[in-house]
N, C-alpha and C positions, 0 to 999 in steps of 0.2 A: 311579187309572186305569192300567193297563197301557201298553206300549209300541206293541201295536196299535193299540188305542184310539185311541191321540194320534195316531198316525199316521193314520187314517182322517179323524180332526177337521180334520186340515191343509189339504189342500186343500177340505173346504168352508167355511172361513176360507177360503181362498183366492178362492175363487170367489164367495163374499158379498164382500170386497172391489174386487174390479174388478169387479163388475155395478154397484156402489153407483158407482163409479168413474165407468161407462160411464154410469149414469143421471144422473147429479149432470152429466156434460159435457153432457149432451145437453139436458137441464131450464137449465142456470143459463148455459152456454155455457162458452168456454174462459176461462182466468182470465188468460190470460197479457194485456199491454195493447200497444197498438201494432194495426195492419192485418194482417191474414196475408196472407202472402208469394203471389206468384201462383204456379202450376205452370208456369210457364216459366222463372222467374229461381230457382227451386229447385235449387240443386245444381249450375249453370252459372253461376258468377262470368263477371265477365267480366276479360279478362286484363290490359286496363289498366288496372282500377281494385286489380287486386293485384299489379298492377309499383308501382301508385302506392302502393298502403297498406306494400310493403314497402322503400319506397325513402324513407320518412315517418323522418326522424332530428333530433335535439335541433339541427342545424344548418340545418331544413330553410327556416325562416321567419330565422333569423337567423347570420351567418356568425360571431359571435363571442359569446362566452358566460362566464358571471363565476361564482364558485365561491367558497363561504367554507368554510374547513377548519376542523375542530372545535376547530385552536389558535387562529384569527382568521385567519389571510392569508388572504388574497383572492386565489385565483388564476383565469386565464384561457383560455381555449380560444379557438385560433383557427383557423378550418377554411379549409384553402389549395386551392384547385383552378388546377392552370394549364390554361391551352387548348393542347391537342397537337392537330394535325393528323394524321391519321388515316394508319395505315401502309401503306405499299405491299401489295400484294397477293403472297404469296411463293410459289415453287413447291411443291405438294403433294406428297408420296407415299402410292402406295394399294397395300396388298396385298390381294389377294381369293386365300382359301382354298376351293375348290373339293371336295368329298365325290365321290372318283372310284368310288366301291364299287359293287357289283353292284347293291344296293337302291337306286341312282341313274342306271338305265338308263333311255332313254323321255326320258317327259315332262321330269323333273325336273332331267335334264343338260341340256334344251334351253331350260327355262326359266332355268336358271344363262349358260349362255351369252348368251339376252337380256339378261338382267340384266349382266354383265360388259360386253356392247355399248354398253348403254345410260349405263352409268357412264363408260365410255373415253369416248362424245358429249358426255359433259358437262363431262369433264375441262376446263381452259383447256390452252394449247399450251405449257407450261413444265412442265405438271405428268405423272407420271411412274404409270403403273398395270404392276404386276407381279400373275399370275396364277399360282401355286403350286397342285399337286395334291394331294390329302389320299387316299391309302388306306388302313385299317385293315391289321392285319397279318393272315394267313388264320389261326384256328381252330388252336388246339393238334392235334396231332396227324394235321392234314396238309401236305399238300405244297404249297409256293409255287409261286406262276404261274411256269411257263417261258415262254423268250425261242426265237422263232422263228428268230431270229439264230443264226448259228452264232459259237460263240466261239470266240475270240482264241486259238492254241496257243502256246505259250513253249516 
């Protein structure tokens, strides 16, 4: 047979395989055992049961644990947890960088400044929001913004 040949054979091998596939699942059903899963818990864990499956350790049913080493000792593990009481609350700092560019005129600087509002409201009274401006530098080959101000003579 040639190189074409076989290549043409391929996928109809292919295609007589998964039909046989498809029909064989549909005639005999699926092979797997167990219930299928419903369309709602598909793909949506739920988040306490994977803090708990990850939180699942050799200490988790017992706090001390015994070990024989391939010379013979016996040794032991012992898992120590103290009770800490929970820390103060400390002050925060926030910096928000702000896009002052021309493609940021309108809406999108007025919805930055809600946004900056809204985070200062949520702040507590200890904690500290600093707002810095971001402008690109202009384009090679022209001129920077001038200052309406008149400058300073020396």
């Amino acid at each position: 047979m040639t190189l074409l040949t076989r290549l043409r054979v391929l996928p109809a091998l292919l295609a007589v395989a998964a039909a046989s596939v498809s029909v064989g699942t549909s005639l005999f059903g699926d092979f797997r055992s167990g219930p299928a899963p419903s369309p709602a818990t598909v793909g949506t864990p739920d988040a306490r049961s994977v803090a708990e499956d990850l939180a699942v350790t050799k200490f988790t049913k017992l706090p001390a644990l015994t070990y024989k080493s391939t010379t013979g000792d016996t040794l032991f593990a012992w898992q120590v947890k103290p009770e800490l009481a929970a820390a103060p609350a400390r002050p925060r700092d926030v910096l928000v960088v702000v896009d002052t560019s021309a493609s940021q005129g309108g809406r999108p600087l007025q919805q930055a400044r809600q946004i900056i509002l809204g985070l200062a409201g949520a702040l507590a009274a200890d904690d500290r929001v600093s707002v810095w401006t971001a402008t690109p530098p202009p384009p090679r080959g022209t001129s920077p913004r001038t200052s309406s101000r008149p400058r300073p003579t020396t």
